[in-house]
N, CA, C and O atoms as a DFTB+ gen file, in Angstrom:
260 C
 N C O
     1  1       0.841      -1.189       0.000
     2  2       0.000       0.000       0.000
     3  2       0.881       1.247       0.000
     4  3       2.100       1.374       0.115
     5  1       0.240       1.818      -0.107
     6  2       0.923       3.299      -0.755
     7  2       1.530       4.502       0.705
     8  3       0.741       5.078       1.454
     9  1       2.753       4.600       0.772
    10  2       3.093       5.357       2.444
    11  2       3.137       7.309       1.645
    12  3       3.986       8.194       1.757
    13  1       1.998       7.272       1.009
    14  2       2.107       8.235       0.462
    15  2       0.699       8.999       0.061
    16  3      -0.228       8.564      -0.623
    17  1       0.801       9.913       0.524
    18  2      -0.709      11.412      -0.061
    19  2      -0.652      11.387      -2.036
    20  3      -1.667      11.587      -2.704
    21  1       0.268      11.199      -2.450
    22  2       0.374      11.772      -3.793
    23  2      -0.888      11.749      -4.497
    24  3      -1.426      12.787      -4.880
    25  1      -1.479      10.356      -4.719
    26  2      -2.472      10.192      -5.587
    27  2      -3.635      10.999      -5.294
    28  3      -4.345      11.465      -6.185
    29  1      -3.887      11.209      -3.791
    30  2      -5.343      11.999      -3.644
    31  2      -4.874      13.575      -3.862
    32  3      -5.500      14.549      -4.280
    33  1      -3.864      13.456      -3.522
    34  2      -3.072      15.633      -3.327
    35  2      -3.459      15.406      -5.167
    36  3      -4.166      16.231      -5.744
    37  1      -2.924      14.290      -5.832
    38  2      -3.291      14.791      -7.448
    39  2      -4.307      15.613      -7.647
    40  3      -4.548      16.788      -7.923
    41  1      -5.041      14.181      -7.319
    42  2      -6.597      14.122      -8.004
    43  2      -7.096      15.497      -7.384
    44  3      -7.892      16.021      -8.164
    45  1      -6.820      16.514      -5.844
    46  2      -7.604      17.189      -5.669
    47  2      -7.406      18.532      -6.335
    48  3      -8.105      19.541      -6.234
    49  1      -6.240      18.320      -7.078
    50  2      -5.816      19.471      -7.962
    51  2      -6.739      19.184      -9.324
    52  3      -6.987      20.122     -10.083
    53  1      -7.079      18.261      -9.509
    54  2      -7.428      17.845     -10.877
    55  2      -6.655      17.842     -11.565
    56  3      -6.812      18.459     -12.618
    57  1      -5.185      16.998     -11.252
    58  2      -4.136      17.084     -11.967
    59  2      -4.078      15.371     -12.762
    60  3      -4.593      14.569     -11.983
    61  1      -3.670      14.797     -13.854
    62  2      -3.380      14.231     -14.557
    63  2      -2.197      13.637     -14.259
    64  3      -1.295      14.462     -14.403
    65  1      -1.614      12.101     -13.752
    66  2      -0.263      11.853     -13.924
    67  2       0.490      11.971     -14.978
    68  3       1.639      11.534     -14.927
    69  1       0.045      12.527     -16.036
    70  2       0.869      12.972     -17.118
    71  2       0.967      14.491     -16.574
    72  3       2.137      14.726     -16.270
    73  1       0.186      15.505     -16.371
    74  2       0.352      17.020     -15.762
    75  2       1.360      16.991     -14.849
    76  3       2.244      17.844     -14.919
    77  1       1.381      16.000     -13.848
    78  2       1.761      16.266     -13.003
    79  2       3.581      15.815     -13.252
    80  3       4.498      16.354     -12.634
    81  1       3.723      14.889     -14.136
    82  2       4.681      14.419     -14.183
    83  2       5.462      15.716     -15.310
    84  3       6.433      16.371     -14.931
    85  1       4.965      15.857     -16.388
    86  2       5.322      17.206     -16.850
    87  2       5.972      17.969     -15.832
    88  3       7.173      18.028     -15.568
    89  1       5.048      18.516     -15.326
    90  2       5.287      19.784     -14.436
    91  2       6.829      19.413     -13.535
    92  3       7.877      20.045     -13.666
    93  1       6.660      18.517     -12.845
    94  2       8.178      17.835     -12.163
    95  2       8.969      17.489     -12.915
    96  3       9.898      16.799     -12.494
    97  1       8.908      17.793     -14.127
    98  2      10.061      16.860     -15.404
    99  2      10.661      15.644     -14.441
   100  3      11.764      15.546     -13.904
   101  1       9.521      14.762     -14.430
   102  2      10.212      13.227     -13.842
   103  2       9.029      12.603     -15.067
   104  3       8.363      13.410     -15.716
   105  1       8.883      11.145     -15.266
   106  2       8.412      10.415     -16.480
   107  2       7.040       9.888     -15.771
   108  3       7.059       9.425     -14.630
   109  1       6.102       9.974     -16.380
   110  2       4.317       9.364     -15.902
   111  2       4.862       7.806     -15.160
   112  3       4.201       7.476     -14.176
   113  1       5.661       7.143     -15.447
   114  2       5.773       6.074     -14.942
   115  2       6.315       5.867     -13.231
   116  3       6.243       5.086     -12.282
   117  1       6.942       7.304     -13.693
   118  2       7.790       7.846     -12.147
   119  2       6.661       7.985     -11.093
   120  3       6.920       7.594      -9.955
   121  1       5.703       8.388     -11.297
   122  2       4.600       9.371     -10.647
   123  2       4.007       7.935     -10.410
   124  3       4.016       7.565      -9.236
   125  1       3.605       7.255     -11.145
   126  2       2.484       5.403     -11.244
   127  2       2.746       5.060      -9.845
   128  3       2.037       4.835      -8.864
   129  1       5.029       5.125     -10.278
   130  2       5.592       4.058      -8.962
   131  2       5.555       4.426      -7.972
   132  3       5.572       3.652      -7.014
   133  1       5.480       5.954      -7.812
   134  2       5.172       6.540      -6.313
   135  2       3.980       6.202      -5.634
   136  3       3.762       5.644      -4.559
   137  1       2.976       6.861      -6.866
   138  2       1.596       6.627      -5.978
   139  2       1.529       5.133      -5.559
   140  3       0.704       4.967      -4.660
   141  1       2.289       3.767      -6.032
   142  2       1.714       2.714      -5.632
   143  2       2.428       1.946      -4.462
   144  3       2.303       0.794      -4.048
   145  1       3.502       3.369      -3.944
   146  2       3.976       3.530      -2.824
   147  2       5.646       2.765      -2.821
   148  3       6.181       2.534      -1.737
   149  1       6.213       2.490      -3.879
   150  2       7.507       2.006      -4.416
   151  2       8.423       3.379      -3.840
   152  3       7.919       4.502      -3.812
   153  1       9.479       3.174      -3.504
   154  2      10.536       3.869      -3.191
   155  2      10.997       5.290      -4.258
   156  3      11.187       5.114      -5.462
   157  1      11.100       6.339      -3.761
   158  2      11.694       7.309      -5.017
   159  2      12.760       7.912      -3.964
   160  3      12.874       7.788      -2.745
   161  1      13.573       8.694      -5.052
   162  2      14.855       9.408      -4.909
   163  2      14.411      10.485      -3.794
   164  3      13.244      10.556      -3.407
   165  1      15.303      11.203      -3.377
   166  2      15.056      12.293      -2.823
   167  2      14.697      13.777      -3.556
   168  3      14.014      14.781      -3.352
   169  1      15.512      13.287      -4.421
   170  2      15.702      14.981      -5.749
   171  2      13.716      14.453      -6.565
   172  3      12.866      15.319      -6.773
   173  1      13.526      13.235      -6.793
   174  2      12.323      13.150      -7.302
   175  2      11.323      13.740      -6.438
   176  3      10.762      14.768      -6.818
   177  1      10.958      13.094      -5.057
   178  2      10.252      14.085      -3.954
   179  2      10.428      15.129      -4.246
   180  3       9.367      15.709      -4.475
   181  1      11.181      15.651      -4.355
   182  2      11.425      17.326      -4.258
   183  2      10.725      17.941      -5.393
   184  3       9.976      18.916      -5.355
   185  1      11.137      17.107      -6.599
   186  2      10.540      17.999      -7.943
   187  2       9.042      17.532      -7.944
   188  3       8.415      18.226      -8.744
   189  1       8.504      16.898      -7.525
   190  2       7.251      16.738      -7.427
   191  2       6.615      17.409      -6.041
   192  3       5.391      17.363      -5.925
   193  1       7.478      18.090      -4.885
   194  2       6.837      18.905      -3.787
   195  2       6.387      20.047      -4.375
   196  3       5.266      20.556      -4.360
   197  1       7.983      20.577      -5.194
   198  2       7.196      21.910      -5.921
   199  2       6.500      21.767      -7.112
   200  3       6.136      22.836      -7.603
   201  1       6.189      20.695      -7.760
   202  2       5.497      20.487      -8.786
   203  2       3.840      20.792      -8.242
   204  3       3.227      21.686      -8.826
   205  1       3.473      20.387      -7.647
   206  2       2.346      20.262      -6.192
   207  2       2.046      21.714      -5.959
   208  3       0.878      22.102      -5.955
   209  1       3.143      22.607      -5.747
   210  2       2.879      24.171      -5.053
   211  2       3.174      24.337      -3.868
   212  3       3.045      25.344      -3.172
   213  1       3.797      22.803      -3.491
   214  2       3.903      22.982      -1.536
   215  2       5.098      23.215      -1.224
   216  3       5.959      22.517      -1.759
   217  1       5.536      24.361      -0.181
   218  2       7.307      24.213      -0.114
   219  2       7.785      22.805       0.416
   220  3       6.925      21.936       0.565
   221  1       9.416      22.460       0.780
   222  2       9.715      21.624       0.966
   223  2       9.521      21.030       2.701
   224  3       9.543      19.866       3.101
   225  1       9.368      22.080       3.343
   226  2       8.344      22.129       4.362
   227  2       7.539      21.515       4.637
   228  3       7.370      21.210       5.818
   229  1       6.750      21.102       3.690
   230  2       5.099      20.327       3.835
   231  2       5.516      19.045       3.048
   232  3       4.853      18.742       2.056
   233  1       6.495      18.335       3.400
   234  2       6.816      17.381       2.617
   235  2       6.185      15.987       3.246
   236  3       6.157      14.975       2.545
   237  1       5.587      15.980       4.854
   238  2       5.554      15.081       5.600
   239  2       3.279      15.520       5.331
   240  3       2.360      15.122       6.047
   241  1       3.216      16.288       4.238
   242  2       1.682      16.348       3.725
   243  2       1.928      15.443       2.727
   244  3       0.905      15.208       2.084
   245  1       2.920      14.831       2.345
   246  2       2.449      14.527       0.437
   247  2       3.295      12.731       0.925
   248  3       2.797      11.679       0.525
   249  1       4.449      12.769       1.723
   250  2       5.312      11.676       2.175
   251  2       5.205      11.300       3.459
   252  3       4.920      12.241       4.200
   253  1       5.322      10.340       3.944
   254  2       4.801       9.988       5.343
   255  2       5.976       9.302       5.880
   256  3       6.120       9.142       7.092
   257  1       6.965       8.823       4.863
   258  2       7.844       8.310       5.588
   259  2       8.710       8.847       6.833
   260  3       9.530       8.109       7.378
């Protein structure tokens, strides 16, 4: 299961895992493996915190680890 907000923080943007993955220049597949709670980089978190709009601050809103 997923140790992660991503998929609902998407959807409440009405964002697209293709939008969203755009926006973070990381790949739609990148974004899949997160939401299905698979391990990512640190620099990936990041480009997808501000991809989101949230500073790096609110990182324990989107990541739970």
């Amino acid at each position: 299961m997923a140790n992660n907000a991503l998929r609902e923080i998407r959807e409440s943007f009405l964002m697209s895992k293709t939008e969203l993955a755009h926006k973070a220049k990381v790949s739609p597949i990148t974004v899949s493996r997160i939401e299905k709670g698979l391990p990512c980089r640190l620099e990936t978190m990041r480009k997808i915190i501000l991809a989101l709009g949230f500073d790096l601050g609110d990182k324990k809103k989107i990541f739970f680890d």
